[in-house]
N, C-alpha and C positions, 0 to 999 in steps of 0.2 A: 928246302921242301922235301919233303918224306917221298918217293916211290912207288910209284900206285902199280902193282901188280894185279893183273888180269887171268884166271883162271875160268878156262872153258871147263865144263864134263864133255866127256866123249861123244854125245850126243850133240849138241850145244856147239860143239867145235866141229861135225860134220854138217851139221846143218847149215852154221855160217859159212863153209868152204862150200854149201852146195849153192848160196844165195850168192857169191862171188861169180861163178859158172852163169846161172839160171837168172836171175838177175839183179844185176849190179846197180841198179839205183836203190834197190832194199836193202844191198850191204852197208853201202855209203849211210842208208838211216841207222840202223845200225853201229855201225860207227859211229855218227852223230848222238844219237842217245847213249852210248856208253859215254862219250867225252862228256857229255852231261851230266850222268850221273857221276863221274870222276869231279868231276869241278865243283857240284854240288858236295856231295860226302870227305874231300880233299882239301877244301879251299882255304888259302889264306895259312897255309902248312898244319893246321890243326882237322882234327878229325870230328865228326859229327856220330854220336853214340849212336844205333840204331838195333836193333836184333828182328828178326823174322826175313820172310821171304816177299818179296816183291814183284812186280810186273807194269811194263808198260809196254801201250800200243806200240807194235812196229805198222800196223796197217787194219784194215778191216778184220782179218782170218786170222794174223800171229802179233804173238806177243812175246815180249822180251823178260825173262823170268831171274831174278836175280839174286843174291844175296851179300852182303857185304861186312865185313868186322874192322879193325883201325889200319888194317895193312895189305886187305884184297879185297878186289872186286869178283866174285864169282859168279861166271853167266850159265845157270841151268840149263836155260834151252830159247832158242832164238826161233821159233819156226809155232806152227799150231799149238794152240795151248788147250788139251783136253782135259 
């Protein structure tokens, strides 16, 4: 099975370190919805074609902003989505 590589932006990767601190049951969703999205876009070792930019709930206020091509996962921004 192929290697699913995870690329924060600078943003995206302070914000998930500040929801580890501040609170840790929204990282763990987080977690959880990326593993999702990996299993989804990854599964069964073939890749699922897709292009544009994405987003799912992580709660009422933020959302998890994404994009992905055959060999990463890129997480834009994990926190308020303005």
């Amino acid at each position: 099975m192929r290697k699913k590589n995870i690329i924060f932006s600078a943003e995206a990767w302070d914000d998930y370190m500040l929801w580890g601190k501040m609170d840790k049951r929204r990282k763990r969703k987080i977690n959880s919805i990326i593993e999702i999205i990996l299993n989804y876009f990854f599964s069964n070792g073939s890749v699922r074609k897709t292009t544009g930019i994405f987003s799912i709930s992580i709660d009422i206020q933020n959302r998890l902003v994404y994009s992905i091509d055959e060999s990463y996962l890129y997480i834009i921004s994990c926190r308020k989505h303005e």
